[in-house]
C-alpha positions as MATLAB code, in Angstrom:
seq = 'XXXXXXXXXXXXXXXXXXXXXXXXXXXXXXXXXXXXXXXXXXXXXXXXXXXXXXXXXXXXXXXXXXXXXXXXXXXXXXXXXXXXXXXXXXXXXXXXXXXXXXXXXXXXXXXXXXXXXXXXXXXXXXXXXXXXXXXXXXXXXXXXXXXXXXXXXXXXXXXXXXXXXXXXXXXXXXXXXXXXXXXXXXXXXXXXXXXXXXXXXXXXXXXXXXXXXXXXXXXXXXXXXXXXXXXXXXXXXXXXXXXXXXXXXXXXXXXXXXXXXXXXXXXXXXXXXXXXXXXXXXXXXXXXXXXXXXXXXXXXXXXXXXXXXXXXXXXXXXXXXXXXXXXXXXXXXXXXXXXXXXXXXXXXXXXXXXXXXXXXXXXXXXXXXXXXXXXXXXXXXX';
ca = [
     119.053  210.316  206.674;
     120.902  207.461  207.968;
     124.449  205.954  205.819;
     125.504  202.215  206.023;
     126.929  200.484  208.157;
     128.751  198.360  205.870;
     132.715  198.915  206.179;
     134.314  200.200  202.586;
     136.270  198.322  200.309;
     140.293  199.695  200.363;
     139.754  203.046  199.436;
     141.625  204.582  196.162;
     140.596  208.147  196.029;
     139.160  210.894  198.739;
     136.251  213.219  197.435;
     136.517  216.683  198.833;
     134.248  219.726  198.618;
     134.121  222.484  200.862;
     130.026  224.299  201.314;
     128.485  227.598  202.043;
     124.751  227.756  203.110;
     122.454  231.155  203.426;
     121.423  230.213  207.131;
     121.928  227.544  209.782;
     122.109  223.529  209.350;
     123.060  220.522  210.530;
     125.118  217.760  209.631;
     121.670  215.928  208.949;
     120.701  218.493  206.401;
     124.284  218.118  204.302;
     123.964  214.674  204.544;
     119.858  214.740  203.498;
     120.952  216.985  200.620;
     123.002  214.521  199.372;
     121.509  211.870  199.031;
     118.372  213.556  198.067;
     119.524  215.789  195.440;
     121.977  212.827  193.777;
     119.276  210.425  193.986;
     118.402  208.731  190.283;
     120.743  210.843  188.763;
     122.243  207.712  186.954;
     120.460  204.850  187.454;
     120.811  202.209  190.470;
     124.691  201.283  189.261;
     125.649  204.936  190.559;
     123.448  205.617  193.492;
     124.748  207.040  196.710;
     122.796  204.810  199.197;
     123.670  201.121  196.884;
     127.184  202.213  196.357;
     127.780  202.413  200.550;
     125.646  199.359  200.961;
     128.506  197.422  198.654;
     131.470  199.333  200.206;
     132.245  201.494  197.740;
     131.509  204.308  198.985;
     132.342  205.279  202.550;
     130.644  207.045  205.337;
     130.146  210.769  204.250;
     132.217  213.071  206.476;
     130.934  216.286  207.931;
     132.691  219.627  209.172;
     131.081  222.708  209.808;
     130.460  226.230  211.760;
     127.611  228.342  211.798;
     128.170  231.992  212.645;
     125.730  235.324  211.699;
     123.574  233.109  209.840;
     125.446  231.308  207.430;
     127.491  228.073  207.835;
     130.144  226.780  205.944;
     132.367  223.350  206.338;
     133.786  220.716  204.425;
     132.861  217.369  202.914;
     134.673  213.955  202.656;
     133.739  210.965  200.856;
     136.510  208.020  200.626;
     136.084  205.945  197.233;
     136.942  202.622  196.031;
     135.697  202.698  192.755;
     137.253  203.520  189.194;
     138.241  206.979  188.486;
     135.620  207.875  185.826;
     132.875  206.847  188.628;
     134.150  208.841  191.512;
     134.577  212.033  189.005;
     130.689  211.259  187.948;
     130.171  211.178  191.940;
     132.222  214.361  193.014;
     130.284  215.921  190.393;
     126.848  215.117  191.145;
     127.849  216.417  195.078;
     128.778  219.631  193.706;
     125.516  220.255  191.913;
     123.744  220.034  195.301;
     122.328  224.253  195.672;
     119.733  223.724  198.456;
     120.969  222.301  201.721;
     117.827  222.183  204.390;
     115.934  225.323  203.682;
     118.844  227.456  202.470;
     120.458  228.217  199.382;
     123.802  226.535  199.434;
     126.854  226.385  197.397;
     129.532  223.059  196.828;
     132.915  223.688  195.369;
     135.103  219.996  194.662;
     138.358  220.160  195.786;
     141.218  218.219  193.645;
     140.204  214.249  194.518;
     142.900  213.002  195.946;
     144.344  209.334  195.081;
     145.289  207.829  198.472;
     147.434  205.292  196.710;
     149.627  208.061  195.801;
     149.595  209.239  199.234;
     150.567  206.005  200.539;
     153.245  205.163  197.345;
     154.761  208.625  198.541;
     155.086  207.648  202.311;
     156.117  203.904  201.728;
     158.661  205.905  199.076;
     160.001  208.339  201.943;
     160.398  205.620  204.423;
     162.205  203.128  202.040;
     164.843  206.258  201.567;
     165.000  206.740  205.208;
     166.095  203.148  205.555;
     168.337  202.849  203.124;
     170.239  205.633  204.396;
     169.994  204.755  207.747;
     171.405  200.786  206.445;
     173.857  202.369  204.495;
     175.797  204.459  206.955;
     175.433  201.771  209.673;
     176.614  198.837  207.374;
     179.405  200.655  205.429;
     182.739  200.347  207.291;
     185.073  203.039  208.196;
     188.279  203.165  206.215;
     189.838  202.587  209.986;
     187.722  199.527  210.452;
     188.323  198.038  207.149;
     192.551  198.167  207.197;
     192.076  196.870  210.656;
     189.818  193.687  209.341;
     192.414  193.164  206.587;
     195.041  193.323  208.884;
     193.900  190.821  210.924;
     193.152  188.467  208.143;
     196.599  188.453  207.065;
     198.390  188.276  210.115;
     200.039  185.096  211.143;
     198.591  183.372  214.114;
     200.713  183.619  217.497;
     202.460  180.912  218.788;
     201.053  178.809  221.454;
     202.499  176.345  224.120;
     201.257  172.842  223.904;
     201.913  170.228  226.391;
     203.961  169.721  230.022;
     207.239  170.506  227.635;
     205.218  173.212  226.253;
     206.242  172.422  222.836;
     205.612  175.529  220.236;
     202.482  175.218  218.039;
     199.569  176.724  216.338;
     196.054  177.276  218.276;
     194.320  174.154  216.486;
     196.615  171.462  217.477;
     194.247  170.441  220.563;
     190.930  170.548  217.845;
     192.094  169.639  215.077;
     191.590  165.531  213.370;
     194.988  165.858  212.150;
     198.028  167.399  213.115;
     201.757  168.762  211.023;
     204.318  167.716  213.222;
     207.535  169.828  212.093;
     211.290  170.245  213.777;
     211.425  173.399  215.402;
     209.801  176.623  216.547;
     210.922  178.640  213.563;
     209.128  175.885  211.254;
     206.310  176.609  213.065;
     206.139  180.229  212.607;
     206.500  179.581  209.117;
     203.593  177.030  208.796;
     201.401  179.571  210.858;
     202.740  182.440  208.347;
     201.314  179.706  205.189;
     198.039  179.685  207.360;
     198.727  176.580  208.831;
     197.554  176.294  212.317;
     197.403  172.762  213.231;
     201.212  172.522  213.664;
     203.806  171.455  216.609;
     207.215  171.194  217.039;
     209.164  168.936  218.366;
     211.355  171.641  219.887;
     214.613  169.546  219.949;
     216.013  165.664  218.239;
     214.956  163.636  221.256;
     210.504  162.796  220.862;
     208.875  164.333  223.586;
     205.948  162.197  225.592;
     203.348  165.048  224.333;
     204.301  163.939  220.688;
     204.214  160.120  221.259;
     200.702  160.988  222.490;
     199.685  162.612  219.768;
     200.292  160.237  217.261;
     198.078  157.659  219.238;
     195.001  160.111  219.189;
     195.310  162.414  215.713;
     196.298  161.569  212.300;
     199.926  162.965  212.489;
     202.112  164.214  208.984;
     205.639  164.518  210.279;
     206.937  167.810  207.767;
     210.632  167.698  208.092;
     213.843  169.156  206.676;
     215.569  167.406  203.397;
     219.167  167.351  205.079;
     220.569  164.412  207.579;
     219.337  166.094  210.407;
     215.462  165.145  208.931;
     216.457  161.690  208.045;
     217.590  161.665  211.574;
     214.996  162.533  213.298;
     212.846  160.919  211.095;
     214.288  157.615  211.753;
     213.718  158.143  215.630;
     210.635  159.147  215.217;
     209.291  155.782  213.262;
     210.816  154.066  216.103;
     208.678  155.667  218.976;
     205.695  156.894  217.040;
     203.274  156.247  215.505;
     203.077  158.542  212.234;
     200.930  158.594  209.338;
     202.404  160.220  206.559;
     206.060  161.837  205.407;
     206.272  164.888  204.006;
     210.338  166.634  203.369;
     211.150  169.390  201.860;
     213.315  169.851  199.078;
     216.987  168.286  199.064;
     219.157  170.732  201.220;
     216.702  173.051  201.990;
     214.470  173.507  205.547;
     211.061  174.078  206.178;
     211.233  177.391  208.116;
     213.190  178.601  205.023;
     210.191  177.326  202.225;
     208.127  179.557  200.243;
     203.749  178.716  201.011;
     203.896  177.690  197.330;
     206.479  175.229  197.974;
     205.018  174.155  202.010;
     201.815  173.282  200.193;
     203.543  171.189  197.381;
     205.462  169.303  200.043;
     202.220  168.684  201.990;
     200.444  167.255  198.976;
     203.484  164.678  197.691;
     203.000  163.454  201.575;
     203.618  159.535  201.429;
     202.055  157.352  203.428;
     204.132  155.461  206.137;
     203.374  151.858  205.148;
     204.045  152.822  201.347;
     207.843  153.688  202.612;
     208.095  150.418  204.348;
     205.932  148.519  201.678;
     204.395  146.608  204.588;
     200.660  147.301  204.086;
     198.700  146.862  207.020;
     195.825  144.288  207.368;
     192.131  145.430  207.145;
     191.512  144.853  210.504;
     195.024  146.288  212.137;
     193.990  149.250  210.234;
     190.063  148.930  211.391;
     191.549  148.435  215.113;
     193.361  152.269  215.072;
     189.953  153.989  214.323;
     188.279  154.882  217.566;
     185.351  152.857  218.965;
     182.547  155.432  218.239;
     183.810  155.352  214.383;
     183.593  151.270  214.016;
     180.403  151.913  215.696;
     178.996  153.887  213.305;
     179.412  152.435  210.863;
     177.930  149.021  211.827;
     174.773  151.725  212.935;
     174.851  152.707  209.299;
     175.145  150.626  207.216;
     172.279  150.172  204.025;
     170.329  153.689  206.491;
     171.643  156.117  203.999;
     172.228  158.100  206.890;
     175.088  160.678  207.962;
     176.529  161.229  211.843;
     178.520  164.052  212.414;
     180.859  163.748  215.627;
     182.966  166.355  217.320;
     186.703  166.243  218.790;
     186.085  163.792  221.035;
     183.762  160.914  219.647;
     180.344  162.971  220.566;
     177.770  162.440  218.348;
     176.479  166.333  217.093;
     173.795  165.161  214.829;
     172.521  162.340  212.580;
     170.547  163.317  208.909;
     169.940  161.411  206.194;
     172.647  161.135  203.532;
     171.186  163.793  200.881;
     171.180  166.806  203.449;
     174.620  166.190  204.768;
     176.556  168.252  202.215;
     174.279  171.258  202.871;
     173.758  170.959  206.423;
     177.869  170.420  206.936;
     178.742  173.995  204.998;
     177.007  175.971  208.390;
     177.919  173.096  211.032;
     180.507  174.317  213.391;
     182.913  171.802  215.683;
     182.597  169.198  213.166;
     185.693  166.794  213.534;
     184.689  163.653  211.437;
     181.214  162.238  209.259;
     180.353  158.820  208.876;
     177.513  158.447  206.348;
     176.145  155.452  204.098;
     176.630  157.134  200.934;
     179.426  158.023  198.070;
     182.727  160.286  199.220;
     182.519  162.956  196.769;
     184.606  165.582  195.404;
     182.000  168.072  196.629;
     182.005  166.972  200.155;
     185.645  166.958  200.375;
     185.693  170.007  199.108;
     182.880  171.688  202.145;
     184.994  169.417  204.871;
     187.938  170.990  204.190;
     186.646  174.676  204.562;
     184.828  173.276  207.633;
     188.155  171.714  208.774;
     186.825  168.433  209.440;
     189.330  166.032  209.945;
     187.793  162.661  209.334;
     185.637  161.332  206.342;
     184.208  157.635  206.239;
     181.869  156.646  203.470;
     180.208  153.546  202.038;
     182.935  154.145  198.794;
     184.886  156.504  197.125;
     183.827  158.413  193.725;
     186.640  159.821  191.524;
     188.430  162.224  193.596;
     190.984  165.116  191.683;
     191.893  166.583  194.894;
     192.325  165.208  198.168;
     192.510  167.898  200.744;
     195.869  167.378  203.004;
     193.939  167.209  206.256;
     190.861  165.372  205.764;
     191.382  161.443  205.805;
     189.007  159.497  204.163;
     188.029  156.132  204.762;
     185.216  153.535  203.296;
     183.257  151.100  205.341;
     185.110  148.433  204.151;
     188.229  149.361  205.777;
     186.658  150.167  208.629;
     185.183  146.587  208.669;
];
């Protein structure tokens, strides 16, 4: 008796019967027995031989030994139908008595549901991994006051320029710069998370300083005493500053609370406001650097974005409506030039990105403008 060929559906349940038989047979007879003795039992919708054909029934599996002139083994038949049909088909099996020319025997074993089986083994392996993710991703109490500790502590002072002037580790990447008096201001500023900060590091303006105010939007933070308005006047005489920022009547920067550094950086005036001598348009247009006027000539009416890094290289170029969620994961972003509408929202993602540099077509209403992102429209520019 030969089974089909036909591959089975996904199999839900495993019939299982084990046999004795009063003499010696072969797989052949089981298998004959089967089919022969189950045959018509229930009509064509049930039959062994239509049910394989269809795949819902696999091939019938065989085990046995012979020895003094019996044989016993074990049956197998994987099933994909419902469970009232396999139970109809586990019990026809074990009515089989006569296997070959023997007397025989069939007792069923419990069926068993394979998608049990397999919800059990998925189950055991989902509690491995969760055990194994939870004791490699949870932190030791070491490794968490260490993280913490980091977090809070102060950057280090770093030398910046031939004078070596003290300042934070951004100054060299960053759009815009805090120029302050001395070292201990910077430590302070650096203590208020502040990175981008130098000091001048005596009265007289070094070169390195005079430099920087050609290339980086510089916010001279000084001391509300003479010695500021000193120094303050010398600086508008060799430099080139942006903005003002003092601190309170009598009191000095390295001496200010963070509450009170970041009050004093956001009443910042503008340079031209003190002198009341607004610049032109086009003086203004003729500070930018070349790769910003050029962009946004390139872009105007595109609603497109270009994203540049510290020094005028072009990163990438997008249209307008995936800049905002493209710029929260960008990384060495120093300015964006895009043909669209400045938004709170995007001021908001360039100032945890630390971009330096905004320039859009205009300006929506703004409620806070981050101290180190400047922000300019195309009409300036122009």
């Amino acid at each position: 008796m030969q089974e089909s060929e036909r591959s089975i559906q996904t199999p839900k349940y495993v019939i299982k019967a084990k046999f004795e038989v009063d003499g010696v047979v072969e797989k052949p007879d089981v298998i004959g027995a089967i089919f022969g003795q189950t045959e018509g039992l229930f009509g064509p919708d049930l039959d062994l031989r239509e049910l394989q054909k269809s795949g819902r029934l696999g091939r019938i599996g065989i085990k046995l030994e012979s020895k003094n002139d019996r044989t016993t083994g074990e049956i197998t038949i994987p099933s994909s139908l419902d469970k009232a049909s396999t139970a109809i088909i586990a019990a026809a099996i074990e009515s089989v008595d006569r296997i070959g020319p023997c007397n025989a025997k069939i007792t069923l074993e419990p069926v068993q549901d394979e998608r049990e089986a397999k919800r059990r083994a998925i189950m055991s392996k989902a509690k491995q991994i969760l055990q194994d993710w939870l004791v490699e991703s949870t932190p030791s109490t070491d490794e968490i006051i260490k993280e913490i500790t980091e977090a809070v502590r102060p950057a280090e002072v770093s030398k910046y320029g031939p004078e070596e002037l003290p300042a934070g580790p951004e100054v060299a990447t960053s759009f815009a710069v805090i120029l302050v008096e001395g070292r201990a201001d910077v430590i302070n500023l650096l203590k208020c998370g502040i990175k981008n900060v130098i000091g001048m590091d005596g009265t007289k303006v070094p070169q390195t300083i005079i430099n920087l105010c050609k290339d980086k939007e510089v916010t001279a933070f000084l001391d509300g005493d003479r010695g500021g308005d000193l120094i303050l006047k010398e600086l508008m005489q060799v430099a080139e500053l942006d903005y003002v920022a003092r601190a309170p009547p009598g009191k000095e920067v390295e001496d200010l609370t963070p509450k009170e550094v970041m009050r004093c950086l956001r009443e910042k005036i503008p340079v031209k406001r003190r002198h009341e001598e607004p610049q032109p348009a086009k003086v203004q247009a003729q500070q930018q650097p070349e790769y910003i006027v050029e962009a946004v000539k390139e872009l105007k009416e595109t609603l497109e974005a270009i994203t540049f890094d510290g020094r005028g290289n072009p990163i990438e170029r997008m249209p307008v409506s995936e800049l905002a969620e493209k710029l929260k994961t960008a990384e060495g972003v120093h300015a964006v030039v895009f043909d669209g509408i400045i938004t709170q929202r995007l001021l908001d993602i360039a100032e945890e990105r630390k971009v330096g540099l905004i320039v859009g077509d205009r300006i929506s209403n703004i409620v806070k403008k981050p101290i180190d992102v400047k922000i300019l429209t195309f009409n300036e520019i122009l």
